[in-house]
C-alpha positions in Angstrom: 83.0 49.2 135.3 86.3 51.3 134.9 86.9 51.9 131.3 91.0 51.0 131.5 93.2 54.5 132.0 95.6 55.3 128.9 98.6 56.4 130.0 100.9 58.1 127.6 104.8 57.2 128.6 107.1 59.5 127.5 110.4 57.3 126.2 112.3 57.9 129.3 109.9 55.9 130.8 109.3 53.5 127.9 112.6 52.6 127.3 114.3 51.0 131.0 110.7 49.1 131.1 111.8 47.3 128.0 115.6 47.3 128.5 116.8 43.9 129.8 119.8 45.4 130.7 118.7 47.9 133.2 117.9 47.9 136.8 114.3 49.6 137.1 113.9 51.7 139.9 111.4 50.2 142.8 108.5 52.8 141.9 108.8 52.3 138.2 108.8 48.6 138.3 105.6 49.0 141.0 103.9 51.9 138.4 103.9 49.1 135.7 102.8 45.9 137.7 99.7 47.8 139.1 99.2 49.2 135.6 99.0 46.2 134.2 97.0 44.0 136.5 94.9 47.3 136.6 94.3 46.5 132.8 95.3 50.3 131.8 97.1 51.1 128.4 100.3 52.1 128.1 101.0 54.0 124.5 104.0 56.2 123.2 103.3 59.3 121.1 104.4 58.7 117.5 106.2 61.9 117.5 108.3 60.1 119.4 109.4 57.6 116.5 110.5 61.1 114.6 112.7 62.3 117.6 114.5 59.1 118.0 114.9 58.9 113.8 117.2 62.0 113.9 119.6 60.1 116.4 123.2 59.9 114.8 124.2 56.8 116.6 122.5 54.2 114.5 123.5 51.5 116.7 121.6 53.2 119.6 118.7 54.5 117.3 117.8 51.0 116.3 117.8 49.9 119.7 115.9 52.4 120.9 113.3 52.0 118.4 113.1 48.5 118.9 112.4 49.0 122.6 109.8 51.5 121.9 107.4 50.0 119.5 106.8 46.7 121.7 104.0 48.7 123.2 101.1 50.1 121.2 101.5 54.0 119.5 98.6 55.9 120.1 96.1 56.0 116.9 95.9 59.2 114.8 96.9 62.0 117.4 95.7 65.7 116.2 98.4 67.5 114.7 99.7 70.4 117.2 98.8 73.8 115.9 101.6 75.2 118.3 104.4 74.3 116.3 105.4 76.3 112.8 108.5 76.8 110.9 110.9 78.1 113.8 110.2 75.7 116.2 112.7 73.3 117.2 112.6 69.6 116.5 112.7 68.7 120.5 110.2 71.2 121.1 107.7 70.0 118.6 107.9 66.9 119.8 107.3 67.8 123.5 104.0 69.8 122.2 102.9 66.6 120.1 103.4 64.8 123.3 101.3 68.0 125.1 98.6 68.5 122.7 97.5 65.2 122.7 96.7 65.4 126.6 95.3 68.9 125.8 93.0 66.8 123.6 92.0 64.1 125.7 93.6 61.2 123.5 94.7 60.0 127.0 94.1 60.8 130.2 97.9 61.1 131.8 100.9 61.7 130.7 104.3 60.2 132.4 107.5 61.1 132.2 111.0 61.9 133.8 111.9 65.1 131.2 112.0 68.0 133.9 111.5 69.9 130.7 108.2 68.8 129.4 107.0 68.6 133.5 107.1 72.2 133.5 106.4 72.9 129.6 102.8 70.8 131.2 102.1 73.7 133.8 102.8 76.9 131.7 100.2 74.7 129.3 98.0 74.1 132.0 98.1 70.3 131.9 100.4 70.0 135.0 97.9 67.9 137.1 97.6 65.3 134.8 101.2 65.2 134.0 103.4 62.7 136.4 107.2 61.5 137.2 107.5 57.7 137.8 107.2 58.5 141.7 103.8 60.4 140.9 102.3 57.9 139.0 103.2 54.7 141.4 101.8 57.0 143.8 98.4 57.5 142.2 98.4 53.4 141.1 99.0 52.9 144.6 95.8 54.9 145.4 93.6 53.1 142.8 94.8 49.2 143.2 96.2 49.7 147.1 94.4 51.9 148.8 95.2 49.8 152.1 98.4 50.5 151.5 98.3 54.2 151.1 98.8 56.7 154.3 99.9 60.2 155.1 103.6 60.7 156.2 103.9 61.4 159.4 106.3 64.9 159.4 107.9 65.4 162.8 109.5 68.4 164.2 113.3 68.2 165.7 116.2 70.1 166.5 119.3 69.3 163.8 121.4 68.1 166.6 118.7 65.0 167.1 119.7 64.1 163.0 123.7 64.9 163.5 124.2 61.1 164.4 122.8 60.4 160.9 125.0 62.7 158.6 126.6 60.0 157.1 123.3 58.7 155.4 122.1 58.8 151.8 119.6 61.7 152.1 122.5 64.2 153.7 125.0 62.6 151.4 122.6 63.8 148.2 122.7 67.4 149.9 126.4 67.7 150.0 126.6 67.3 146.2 124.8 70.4 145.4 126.2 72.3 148.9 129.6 72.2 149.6 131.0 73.0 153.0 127.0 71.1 153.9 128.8 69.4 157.3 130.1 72.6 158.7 127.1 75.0 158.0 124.8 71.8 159.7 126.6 71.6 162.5 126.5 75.6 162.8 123.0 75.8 162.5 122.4 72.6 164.8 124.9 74.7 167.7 122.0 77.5 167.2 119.3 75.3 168.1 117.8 75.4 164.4 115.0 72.7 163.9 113.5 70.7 161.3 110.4 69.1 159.5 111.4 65.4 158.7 110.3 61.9 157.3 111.1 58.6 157.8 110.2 56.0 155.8 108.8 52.4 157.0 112.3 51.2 157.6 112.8 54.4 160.2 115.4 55.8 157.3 115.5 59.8 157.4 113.7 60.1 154.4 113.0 64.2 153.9 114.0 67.4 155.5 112.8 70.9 155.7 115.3 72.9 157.7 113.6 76.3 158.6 114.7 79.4 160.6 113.3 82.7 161.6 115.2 85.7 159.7 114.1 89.5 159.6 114.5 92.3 157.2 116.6 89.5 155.5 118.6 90.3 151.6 117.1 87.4 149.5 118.6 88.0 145.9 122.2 89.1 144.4 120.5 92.4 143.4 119.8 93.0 147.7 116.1 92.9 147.4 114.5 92.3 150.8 112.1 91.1 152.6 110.7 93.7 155.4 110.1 92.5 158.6 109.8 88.6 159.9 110.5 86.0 156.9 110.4 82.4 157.4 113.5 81.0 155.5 112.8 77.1 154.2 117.0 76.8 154.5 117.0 72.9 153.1 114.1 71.3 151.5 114.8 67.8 150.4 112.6 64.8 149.6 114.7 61.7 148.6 113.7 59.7 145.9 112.7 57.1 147.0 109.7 58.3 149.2 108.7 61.0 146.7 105.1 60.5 145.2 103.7 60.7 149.1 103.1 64.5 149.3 105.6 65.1 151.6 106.5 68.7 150.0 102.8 69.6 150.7 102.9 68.4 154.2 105.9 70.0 154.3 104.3 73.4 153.3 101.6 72.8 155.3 103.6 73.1 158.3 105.5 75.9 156.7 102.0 77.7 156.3 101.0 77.0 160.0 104.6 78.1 161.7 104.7 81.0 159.5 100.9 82.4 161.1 101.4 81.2 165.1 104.9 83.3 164.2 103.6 86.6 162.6 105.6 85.6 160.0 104.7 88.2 156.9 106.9 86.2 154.3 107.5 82.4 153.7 110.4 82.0 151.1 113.4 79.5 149.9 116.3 79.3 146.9 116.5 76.3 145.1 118.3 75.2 142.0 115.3 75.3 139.6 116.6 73.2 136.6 117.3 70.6 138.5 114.3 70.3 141.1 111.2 71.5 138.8 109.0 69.0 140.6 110.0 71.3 144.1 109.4 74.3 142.0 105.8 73.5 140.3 104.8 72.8 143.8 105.9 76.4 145.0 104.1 77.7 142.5 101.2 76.1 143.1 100.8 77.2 146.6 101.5 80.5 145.8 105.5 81.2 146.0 106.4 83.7 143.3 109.7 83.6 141.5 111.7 86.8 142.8 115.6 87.0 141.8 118.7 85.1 141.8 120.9 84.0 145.1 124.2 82.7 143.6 123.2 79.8 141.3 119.3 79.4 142.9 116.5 81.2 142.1 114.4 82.8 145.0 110.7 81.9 145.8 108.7 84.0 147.8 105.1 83.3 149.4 103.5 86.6 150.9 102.2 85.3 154.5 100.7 88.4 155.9 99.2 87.8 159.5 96.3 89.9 158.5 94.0 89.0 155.9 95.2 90.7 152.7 92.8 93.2 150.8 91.3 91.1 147.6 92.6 93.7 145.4 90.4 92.5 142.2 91.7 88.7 142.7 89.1 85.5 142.3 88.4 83.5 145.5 90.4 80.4 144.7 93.7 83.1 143.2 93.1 84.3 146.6 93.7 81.6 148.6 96.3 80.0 146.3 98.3 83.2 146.8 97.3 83.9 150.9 96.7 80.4 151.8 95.2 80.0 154.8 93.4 83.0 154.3 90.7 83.2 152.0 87.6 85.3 150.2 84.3 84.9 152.5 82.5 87.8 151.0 79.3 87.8 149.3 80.3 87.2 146.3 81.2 83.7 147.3 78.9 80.9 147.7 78.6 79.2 150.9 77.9 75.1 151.3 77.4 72.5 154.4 78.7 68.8 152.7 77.4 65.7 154.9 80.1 63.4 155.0 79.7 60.0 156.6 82.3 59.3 159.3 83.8 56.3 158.1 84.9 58.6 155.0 86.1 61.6 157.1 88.4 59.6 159.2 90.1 58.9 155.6 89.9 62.0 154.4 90.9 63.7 157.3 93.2 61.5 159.0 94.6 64.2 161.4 90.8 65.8 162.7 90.8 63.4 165.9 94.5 64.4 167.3 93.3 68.4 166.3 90.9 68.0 168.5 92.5 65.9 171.0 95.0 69.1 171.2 97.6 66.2 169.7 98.6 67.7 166.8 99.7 71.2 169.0 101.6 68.8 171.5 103.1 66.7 168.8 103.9 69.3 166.2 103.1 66.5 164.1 101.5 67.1 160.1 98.8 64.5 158.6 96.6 65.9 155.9 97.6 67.2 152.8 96.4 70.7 151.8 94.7 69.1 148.5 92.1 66.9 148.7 88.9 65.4 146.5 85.4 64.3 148.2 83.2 62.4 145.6 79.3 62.5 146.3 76.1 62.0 144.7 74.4 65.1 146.1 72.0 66.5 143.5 73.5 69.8 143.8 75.3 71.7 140.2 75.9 74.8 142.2 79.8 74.9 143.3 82.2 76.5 141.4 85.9 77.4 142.0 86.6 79.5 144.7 82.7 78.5 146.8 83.4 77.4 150.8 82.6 74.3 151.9 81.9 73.4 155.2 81.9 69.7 155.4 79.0 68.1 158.3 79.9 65.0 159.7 77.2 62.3 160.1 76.8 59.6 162.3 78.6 59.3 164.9 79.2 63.3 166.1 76.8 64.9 163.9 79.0 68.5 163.9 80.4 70.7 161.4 84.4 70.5 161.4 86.0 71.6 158.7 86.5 74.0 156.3 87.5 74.0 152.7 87.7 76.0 149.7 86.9 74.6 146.1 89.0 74.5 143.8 87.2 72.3 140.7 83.8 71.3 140.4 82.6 68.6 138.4 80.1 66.1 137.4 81.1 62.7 135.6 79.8 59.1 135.2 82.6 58.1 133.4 85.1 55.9 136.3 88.1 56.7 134.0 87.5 60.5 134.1 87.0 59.9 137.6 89.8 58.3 138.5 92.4 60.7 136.4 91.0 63.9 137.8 91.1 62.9 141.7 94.5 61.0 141.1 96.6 63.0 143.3 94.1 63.7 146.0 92.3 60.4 146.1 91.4 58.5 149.1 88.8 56.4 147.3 90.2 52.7 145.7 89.2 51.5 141.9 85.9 49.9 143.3 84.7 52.5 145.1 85.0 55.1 142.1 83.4 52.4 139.5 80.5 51.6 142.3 79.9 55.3 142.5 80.2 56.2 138.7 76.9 54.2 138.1 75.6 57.2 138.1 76.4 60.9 138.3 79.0 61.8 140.4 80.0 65.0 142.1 83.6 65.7 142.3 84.7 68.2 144.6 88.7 69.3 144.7 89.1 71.3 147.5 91.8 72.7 149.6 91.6 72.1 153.2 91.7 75.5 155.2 91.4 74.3 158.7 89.1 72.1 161.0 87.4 74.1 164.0 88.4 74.8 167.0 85.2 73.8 168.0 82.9 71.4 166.2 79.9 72.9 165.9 76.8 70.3 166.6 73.6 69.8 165.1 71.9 71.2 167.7 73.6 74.7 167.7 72.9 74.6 164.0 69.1 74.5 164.7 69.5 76.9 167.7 71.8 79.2 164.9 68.6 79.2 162.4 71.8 77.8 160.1 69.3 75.0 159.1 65.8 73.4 159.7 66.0 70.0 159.4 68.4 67.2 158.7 71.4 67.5 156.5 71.2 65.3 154.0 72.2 66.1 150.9 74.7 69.5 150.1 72.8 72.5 151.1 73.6 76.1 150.4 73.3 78.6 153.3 73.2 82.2 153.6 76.3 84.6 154.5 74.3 85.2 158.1 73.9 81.4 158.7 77.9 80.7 157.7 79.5 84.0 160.1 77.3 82.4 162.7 78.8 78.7 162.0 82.3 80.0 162.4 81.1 82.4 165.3 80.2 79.0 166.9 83.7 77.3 166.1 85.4 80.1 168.5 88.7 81.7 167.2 
């Protein structure tokens, strides 16, 4: 069985779920229902007790406290050995809040402090660190999984959304933007396109307005970026559909234009205080922070159409920094993963239009980048930065897609489980506790591409790639995998 998730909520969360004054946002009030019929715990950080204690307003302190200690405090925390004499009383508390993740003492953290999001990352403890949108999202995946599908992200012209200018997701962008109408309807007279979502409702939910620019000045200080540059103009996810990996969908398409382009650079301006979620996830595909443009910071992404010398940098840095390209050297391990076809279709919910030549046609986007396969190969080989090739069974029996690793790990604990797939998972509660009986692998992995070609079991015999049934994750040889992908055409 699933030993019950605790889940450290930071006040901000805390507080509006015990207010009975205050109107809780759809996601948070969601979060907390499938927490609790999930039977997870929801704690606060003592150091939290200390931060509200130095509020002046006693009325508000008192409240506040009151609020905060009708859920449980969680028992003896480590002391933070980050903090000493000149750190700030805010800051210690964030890195009390930190330290106990960093320690285990619970296995996710949620909150809507943009602050202690991004103090998570620069500590390493972004992935299990979540906003309210995050964390319904992963609930979702656990308790719902029915429920849970990719966006579908569709590519327009801006003309097709000017009947829609008056809606709530434009009307957000024209607080930050002014003069947002006229420079639309400029960029819509230049035939100017967009990535966009709509929600269940049909409601414009997201936008990613992009545009080819060369030799463009990116920064106040007139750096620039030589040759073609793929300028994300507008990238907006609303609030209420964030939690659905839209901004990696969103990227992904970025990723894919940016190679059938030549484009050498991929790069945006954003406001970074107040969209660190949009910012983390930059930086986690690989953007680097380069200057100022007015108020926004600049984020590049090098996108060279060739693959980039390795110049001394691990596999998975590699690909993080290149994506799609990535390290097939011999220094890198190579692996075919059986996957059973009922699993690949949810895993990969966009192979069949791929190869039905839909997703060209369509310009359509349905898999995330990020993704988790659970197994019980007996395998301990993989590491960070290995290939995968993943072999699906059944029904075509054919090699279709390629992935890099980015964790490895083995676990019986469901809990452990559960936490470390959350933002990638495809697999409910029950599935995860019927597979943690016993040792499970967990492979994170970022999907590269699927073939052009499937390549069948047959070829793989006629390829000397293997001998006999795939059963069970094998390695093969640097020989065996050039002649897989030889196989799969360009």
């Amino acid at each position: 069985m699933l030993k019950q998730l605790t889940l450290l909520l930071d006040t901000n969360v805390l507080i509006p779920l015990q207010d009975s004054y205050a109107v809780l946002s759809d996601c948070l009030a969601n979060f907390h229902r499938l927490a609790v019929i999930g039977g997870h715990r929801l704690v606060y950080h003592p150091a939290s007790i200390a931060d509200f204690e130095r509020d002046p307003d006693s009325d508000r302190r008192s409240r506040n406290l009151q609020h905060v200690r009708r859920y449980p405090a969680l028992p003896q925390p480590a002391r933070c050995p980050w903090n000493n004499a000149a750190t700030s009383p805010n800051d210690a508390c964030d890195n009390e809040i930190l330290y106990a993740l960093e320690c285990d003492a619970v296995h996710a953290l949620v909150t809507e402090d943009k602050g202690l999001l991004t103090k998570a990352r620069a500590r390493g403890l972004g992935s299990r660190t979540y906003n309210i949108q995050t964390a319904e999202d992963w609930m979702r995946r656990l308790h719902q999984p029915h429920d849970v599908s990719l966006p579908n992200i569709d590519d327009v012209p801006l003309h097709n959304l000017t009947p829609e200018l008056s809606g709530a997701l434009f009307e957000s962008l024209r607080d930050g933007y002014a003069g947002f109408d006229g420079w639309f309807r400029r960029k819509a007279r230049q035939n100017t396109k967009a990535w966009v979502y709509r929600d269940e409702a049909g409601v414009l939910g997201a936008i990613c307005v992009y545009d080819i620019q060369s030799d463009e000045v990116i920064t106040d200080t007139h750096a620039r970026l030589e040759g073609k540059a793929l300028k994300l103009c507008t990238f907006k996810v609303g609030q209420g559909v964030r939690g659905r990996k839209i901004g990696e969908l969103f990227l992904k398409a970025a990723f894919r234009y940016g190679t059938e382009n030549g484009c050498e650079h991929i790069f945006t301006h954003t406001d970074a205080e107040k969209h660190s979620y949009l910012v983390n996830l930059l930086l986690d595909f690989g953007f680097d922070e380069r200057g100022s443009y007015g108020t926004d910071r600049v984020f590049v992404k090098p996108h060279p159409v060739a693959a980039p010398d390795a110049a001394g940098l691990q596999p998975l840095e590699y690909v993080r920094r290149f994506y799609p390209h990535y390290q097939a050297g011999t220094h890198v391990r190579k692996f075919l993963v059986p996957i059973k076809q009922g699993f690949h279709r949810v895993l990969f919910p966009d192979y069949d239009a791929v190869q039905s030549l839909l997703f060209a046609a369509h310009g359509s986007v349905g898999n995330a980048i990020k993704l988790a396969y659970l197994c019980h190969a007996a395998t301990k080989e993989i590491r960070a930065g290995d290939l995968v090739l993943f072999y699906r069974t059944e029904d075509e029996q054919a090699v279709t897609s390629l992935g890099v690793v980015d964790q490895f790990a083995v676990l019986d604990d469901a809990a452990r489980i559960a936490a470390l797939v959350s933002r990638r998972t495809v697999y409910s509660i029950k599935e995860i506790e019927d597979m943690a009986v016993q040792p499970t692998k967990v492979i994170l992995f970022r999907l590269v591409k699927h073939l052009f070609k499937p390549v069948s079991y047959r070829q793989l015999q006629a390829e000397r790639v293997v001998t006999g049934p795939i059963q069970s994750i094998t390695k093969i040889s640097d020989v065996a995998f050039s002649r897989v992908l030889a196989a799969a055409g360009p």
